[in-house]
C-alpha positions in Angstrom: 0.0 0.0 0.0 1.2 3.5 -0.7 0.4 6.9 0.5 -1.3 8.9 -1.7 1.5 11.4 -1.7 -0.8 15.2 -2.5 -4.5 13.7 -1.3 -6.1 17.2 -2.2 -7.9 17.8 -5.3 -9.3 20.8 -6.9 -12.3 19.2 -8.5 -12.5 21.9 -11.8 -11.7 21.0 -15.2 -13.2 18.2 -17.8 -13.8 16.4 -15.5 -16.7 18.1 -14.0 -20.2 16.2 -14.8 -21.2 17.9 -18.0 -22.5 21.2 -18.4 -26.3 19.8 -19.1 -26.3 17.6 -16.0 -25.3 20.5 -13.8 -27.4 23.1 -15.8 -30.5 20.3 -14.8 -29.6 19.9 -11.4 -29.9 24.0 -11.2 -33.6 24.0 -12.3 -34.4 20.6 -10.4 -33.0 23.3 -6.8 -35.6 26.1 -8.4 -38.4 24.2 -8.7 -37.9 22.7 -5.3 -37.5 25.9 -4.1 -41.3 27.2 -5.5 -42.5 24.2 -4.6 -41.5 25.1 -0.5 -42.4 28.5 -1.3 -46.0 27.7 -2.0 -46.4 25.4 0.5 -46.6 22.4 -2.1 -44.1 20.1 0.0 -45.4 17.7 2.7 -45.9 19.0 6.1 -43.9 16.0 7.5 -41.2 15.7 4.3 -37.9 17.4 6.0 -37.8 15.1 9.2 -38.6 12.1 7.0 -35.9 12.9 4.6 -33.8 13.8 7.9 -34.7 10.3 9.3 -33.6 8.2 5.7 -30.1 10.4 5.7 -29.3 9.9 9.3 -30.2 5.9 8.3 -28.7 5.3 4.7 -25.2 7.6 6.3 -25.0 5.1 9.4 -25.9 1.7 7.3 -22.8 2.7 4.9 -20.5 2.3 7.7 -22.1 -0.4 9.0 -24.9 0.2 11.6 -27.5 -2.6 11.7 -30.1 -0.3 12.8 -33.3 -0.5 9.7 -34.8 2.7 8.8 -38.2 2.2 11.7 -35.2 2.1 14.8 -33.7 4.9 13.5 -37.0 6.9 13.9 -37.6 5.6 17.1 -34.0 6.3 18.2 -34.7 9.9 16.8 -37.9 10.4 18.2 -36.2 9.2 21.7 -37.7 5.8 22.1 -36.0 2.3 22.5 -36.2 -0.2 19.0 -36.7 -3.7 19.8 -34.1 -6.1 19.1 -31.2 -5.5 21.9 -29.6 -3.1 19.5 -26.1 -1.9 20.7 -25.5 1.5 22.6 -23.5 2.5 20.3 -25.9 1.9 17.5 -28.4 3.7 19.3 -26.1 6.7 19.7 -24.6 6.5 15.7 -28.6 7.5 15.6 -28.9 10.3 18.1 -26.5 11.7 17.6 -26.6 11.6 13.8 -29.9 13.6 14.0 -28.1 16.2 16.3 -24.9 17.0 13.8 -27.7 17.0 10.8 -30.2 20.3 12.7 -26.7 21.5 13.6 -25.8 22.2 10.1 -29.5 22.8 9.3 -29.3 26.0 12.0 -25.8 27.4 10.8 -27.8 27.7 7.3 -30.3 29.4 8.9 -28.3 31.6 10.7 -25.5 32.6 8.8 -25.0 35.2 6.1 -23.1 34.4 2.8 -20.5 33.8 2.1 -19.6 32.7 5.8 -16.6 30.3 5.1 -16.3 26.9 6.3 -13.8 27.1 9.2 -11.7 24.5 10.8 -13.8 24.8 14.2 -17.1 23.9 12.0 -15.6 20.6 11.3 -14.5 19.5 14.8 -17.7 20.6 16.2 -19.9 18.4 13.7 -17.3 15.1 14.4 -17.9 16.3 18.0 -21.5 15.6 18.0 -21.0 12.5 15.9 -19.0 10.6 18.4 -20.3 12.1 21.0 -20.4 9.5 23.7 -19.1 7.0 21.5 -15.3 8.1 21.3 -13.1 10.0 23.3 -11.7 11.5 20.8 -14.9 12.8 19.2 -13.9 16.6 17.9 -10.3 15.8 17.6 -7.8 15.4 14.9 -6.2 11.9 15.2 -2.7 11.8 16.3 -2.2 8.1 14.8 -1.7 6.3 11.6 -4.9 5.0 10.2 -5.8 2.5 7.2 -9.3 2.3 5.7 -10.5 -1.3 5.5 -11.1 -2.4 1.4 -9.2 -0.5 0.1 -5.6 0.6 -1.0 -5.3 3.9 -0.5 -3.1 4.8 3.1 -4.4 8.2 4.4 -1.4 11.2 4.9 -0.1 11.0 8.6 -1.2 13.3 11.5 1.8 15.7 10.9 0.6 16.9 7.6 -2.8 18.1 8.8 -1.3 21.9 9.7 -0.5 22.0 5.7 -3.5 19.9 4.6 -6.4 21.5 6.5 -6.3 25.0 5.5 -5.7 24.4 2.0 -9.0 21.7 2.0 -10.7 24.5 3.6 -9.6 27.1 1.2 -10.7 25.1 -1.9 -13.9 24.8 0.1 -14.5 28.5 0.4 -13.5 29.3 -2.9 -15.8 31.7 -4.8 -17.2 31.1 -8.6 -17.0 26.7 -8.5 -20.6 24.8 -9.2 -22.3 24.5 -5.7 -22.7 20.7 -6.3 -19.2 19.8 -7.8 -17.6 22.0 -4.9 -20.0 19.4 -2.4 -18.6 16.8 -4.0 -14.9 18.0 -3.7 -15.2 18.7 0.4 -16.7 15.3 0.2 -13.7 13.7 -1.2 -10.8 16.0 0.6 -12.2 14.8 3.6 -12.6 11.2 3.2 -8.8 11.6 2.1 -7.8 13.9 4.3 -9.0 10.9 6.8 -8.2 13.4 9.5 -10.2 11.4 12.5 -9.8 7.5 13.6 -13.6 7.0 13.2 -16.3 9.2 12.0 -14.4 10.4 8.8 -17.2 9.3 6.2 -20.3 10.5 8.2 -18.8 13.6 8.8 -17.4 14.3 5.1 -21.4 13.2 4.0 -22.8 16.2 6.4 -19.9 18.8 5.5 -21.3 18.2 1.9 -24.6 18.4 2.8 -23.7 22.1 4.5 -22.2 23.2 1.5 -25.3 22.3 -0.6 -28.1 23.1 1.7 -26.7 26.8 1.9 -27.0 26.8 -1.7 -30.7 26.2 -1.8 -30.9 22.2 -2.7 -33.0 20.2 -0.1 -30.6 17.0 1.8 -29.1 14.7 -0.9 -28.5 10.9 0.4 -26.8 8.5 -0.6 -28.2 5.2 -0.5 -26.7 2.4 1.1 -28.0 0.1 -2.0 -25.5 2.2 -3.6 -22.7 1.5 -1.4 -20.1 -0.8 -4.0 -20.4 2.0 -6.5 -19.7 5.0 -3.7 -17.1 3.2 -2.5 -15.7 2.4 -6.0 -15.7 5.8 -7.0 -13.9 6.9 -3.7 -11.3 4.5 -5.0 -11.0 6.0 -8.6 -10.9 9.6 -7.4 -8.3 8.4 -4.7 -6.0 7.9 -8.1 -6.6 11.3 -9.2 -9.8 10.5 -11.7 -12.5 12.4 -9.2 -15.0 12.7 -12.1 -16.3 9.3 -11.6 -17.3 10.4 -8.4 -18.3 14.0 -9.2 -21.1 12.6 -11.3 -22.3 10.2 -8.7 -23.1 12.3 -6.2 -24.4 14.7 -8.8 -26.6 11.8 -9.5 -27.3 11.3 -5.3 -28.9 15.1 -5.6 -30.5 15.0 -8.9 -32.2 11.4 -7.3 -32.4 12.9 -4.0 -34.7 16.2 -5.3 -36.4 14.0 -7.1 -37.4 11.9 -4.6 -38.8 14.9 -2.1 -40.9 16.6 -4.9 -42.1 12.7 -6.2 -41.5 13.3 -9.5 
């Protein structure tokens, strides 16, 4: 296994999911947008779409809990089943990272950039109760089971972080490629010993609810081509994966307005 020696990527160039995808993804965000605007959406449509993300995100790393526990877990009662406390927690505190990010859309102005301190807090409230070092950068060498690619030691975060978070806040990029790009950096950045994946799906999720597009999930039916295309952009080729979770939103707007 080797070290993928410059893990950033700057996802611009021909790469990018064509023009006519992104262009479509655009009008699919308006007319969700008039659709909220004129009261057209279900009443209960955002916490069930919070429910599914908080279950799909914990079933791709491997939580056994179905999509009904989860609710319950949410909604603060006990599934049946002798599920694990930390299963039960993966759940809670899912739902609290997610309404996090919901109120610093609500709250703050644009362009407010993505900071540092944004992304400790939402691990924080991740592995809250789960981890010690929930909120912290790892210290320690980590591998990530399946696949090849060896995540850049602990000592190259000072260099690494700022320049993720500076391609994050960069100005003029399409909202949804830019998602996808914070998305990656952070899975490859790998900069926690747990947490890194759930935590790199809500940072993108942030980045595209303050442009105006409703929660995208990814499936966890969908998990050997997510990973696969984690893999490919870990080479260098990010378009694969650019597209995909162009795809996720495209399916995911869909989905709410039930076209």
């Amino acid at each position: 296994m080797e070290e993928l020696r410059e893990p950033l990527l700057a996802f611009e160039g021909p790469a990018a999911p064509p023009a006519e995808v992104l262009a479509r993804l655009v009008a699919w965000r308006n007319r969700y947008r008039m659709a909220r605007e004129a009261g057209y959406l279900l009443p209960n449509l955002v916490e069930a779409v919070r429910i599914e993300l908080t279950y799909h995100s914990n079933a791709l790393e491997g939580n056994t809990l179905s999509l009904r526990d989860t609710q319950l877990v949410i909604e603060g009662l006990a599934p049946e089943g002798g599920k694990s406390m930390r299963e039960l927690y993966e759940a809670r505190n899912h739902d609290r990272a997610l309404r996090e990010i919901e109120q610093w859309v609500a709250q703050r102005p644009m362009p407010t950039p993505l900071t540092e301190r944004d992304i400790l807090d939402v691990h924080a409230i991740v592995l809250a109760d789960i981890d010690p070092a929930a909120g912290r950068f790892r210290s320690e060498r980590v591998l990530i089971a399946g696949s090849h690619f060896v995540p850049p030691g602990s000592q190259k975060f000072p260099d690494l972080i700022p320049r993720m978070l500076e391609l994050a806040n960069r100005q003029g990029i399409d909202p949804v490629v830019q998602a996808a790009e914070i998305h990656y950096n952070l899975a490859a950045v790998h900069p926690f010993r747990d947490g890194n994946g759930r935590t790199a799906r809500l940072m993108m999720n942030y980045l595209l609810l303050r442009q105006g597009f409703p929660l995208t999930i990814i499936e966890v039916g969908q998990r050997a081509e997510y990973l696969s295309a984690l893999d490919e952009a870990n080479t260098g080729q990010w378009g694969r994966f650019a597209l995909f979770i162009a795809n996720s939103v495209e399916r995911s707007i869909q989905r709410q307005l039930g076209d």
